[in-house]
C-alpha positions, 0 to 999 in steps of 0.5 A: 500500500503506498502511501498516497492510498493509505489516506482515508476519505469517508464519504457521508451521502444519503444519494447512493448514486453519488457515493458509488460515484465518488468512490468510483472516482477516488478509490484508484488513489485513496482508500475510501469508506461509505455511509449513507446516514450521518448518525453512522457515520459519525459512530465510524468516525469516532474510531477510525483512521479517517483524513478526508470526510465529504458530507452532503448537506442535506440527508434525512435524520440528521442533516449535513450542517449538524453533523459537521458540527458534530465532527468537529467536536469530535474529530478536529482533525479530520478535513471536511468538504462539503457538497450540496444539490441544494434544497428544493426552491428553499435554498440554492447550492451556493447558500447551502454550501456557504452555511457549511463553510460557516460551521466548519467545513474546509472546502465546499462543491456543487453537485454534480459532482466532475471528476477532474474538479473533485480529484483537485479539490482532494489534492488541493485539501491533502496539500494544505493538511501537509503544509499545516503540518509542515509549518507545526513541525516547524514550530516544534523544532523551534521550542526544542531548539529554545529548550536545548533538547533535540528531536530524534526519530526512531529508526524502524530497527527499533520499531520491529523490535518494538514490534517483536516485544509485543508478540513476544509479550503475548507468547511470554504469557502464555507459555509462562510457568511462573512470575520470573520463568517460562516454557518457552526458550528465549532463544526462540525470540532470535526467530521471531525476529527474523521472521518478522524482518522479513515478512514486514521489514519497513512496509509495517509500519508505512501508513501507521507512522505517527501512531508507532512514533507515539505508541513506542515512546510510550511504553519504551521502558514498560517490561516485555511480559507486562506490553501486551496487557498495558496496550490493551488498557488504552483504547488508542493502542488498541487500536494501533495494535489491532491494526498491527496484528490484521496485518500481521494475521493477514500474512497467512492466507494461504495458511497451509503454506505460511505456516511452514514458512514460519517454522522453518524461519523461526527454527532456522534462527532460533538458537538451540530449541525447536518451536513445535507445530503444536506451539505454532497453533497455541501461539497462533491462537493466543495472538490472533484470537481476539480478532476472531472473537471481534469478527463474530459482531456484525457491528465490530465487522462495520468498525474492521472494514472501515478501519482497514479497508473492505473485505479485511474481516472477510479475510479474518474469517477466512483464516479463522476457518484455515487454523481450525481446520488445519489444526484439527488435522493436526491433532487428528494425525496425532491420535492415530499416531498414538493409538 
């Protein structure tokens, strides 16, 4: 995913032609998302990785111009453009879009929509988020410098190492035999990390910068079997981890095959002790079960979609259904064996 389709733009239209429209236009650059309520969109706003926000004016229930309100309040840093049909004979586009701009909209459009015009003005509104953010960093800067302090980003070594804490957090856990001791060798952590470096190496991190950046500052110094319970308490890094982990858990749609592979990485690099095939389905399960929990609600299937892109618990499920039955040949295999 490259950067550029990394960025988010929901669009908030009762008119289902102009969504299909809309997205139709924009989804070959950017990812995009569709609701065609208000109310809902604004409960999938609360949550989700959102940059771009388009939002008809005029909808049953709740209209545009309240809604923008709401979003504001909730998400000031989500941009919004506006567009109208205006309404009726009562009120012109242009009179309806000015009342957006008033309450908080950044750009407004008449429908219907051009495409050219539409794919500018998203650029155009990208442009002046990057600028803004340019000019803060800037401000930043500034004030360390004042302070004598210096800003140093963190590589992406340190963050798949960061990464590998929290997987290694969750197995520690559940392999552990005591407060200081687990079951589980340390010199399987050596495959872990390999494993990882090349199944993500930077690409993991790409369009979940600036969370990694603040998550890892966080809990830089929190004790490894402590991380994966410290995440979970906050619901930002939840969130951060439950986008890591689809990523992560998505790695094994064609399950049969990645398992193997992550056997033999993980073997070949650990040091001494081998991680079994049946450590692989206890480890498999403990990281990734939670996802399959989530996946069981419709509603929490809306909220993954949205988050991550159509289809993602989809896919979840698909390889929910791979580990069970695979696993169940396993153990199948094992019985007659010791029978």
């Amino acid at each position: 995913m490259s950067s550029q389709q990394s960025k988010h733009i929901f669009i908030i239209d009762d008119d289902e032609t102009t969504t299909f429209m809309v997205s139709e236009i924009l989804r070959k650059k950017y990812r995009t998302s569709v609701a065609h309520k208000m109310e809902d969109g604004l409960f999938l706003l609360k949550t989700s990785d959102v940059d771009i926000a388009i939002v008809d004016i005029f909808m049953p229930g709740m209209g545009g111009l309240e809604g923008i309100k709401k979003i504001r309040k909730l998400r000031p840093d989500i941009k919004i453009l506006a567009i109208s049909a205006g309404y009726s004979d009562e009120l012109s586009p242009l009179q309806a879009l000015a009342a957006a701009e008033k309450v908080g909209a950044d750009k407004i459009l008449s429908k219907p929509i051009e495409h050219d015009v539409l794919l500018k003005t998203i650029e155009n509104i990208f442009s002046d988020k990057k600028r803004l953010e340019e000019k803060s960093i800037k401000i930043f800067n500034s004030q360390k410098i004042e302070e004598k302090e210096t800003f140093k980003p963190i590589s992406y070594d340190d963050r798949n190492k960061f990464l590998l804490r929290i997987l290694y957090s969750k197995v520690y856990e559940l392999f552990k035999i005591d407060e200081k001791n687990s079951s589980l060798p340390n010199s399987i952590i050596y495959g872990f990390e390999e494993y990882l470096n090349r199944r993500f190496g930077e690409v993991v991190y790409e369009d979940l910068n600036m969370s990694a950046e603040k998550v890892l500052r966080k809990y830089r110094n929190v004790d490894g079997s402590a991380l994966w319970d410290k995440l979970v308490q906050n619901h930002e890094d939840y969130i951060f981890l439950v986008k890591v982990l689809v990523r992560f858990m998505i790695c094994f749609e064609s399950f049969q095959k990645s398992k193997g592979n992550f056997l033999i990485i993980v073997n070949k690099f650990s040091t001494s002790t081998e991680l079994s095939e049946a450590d692989f389905f206890t480890i498999f399960e403990a990281l990734f079960g939670f996802l399959f929990e989530i996946v069981e609600d419709d509603n929490e299937c809306l909220k993954l979609d949205f988050l991550l892109g159509d289809g993602t618990s989809a896919k979840i499920v698909s390889i929910e259904n791979s580990f069970y039955e695979n696993r169940k040949i396993f153990e199948d295999s094992n019985k007659i064996m010791m029978e």
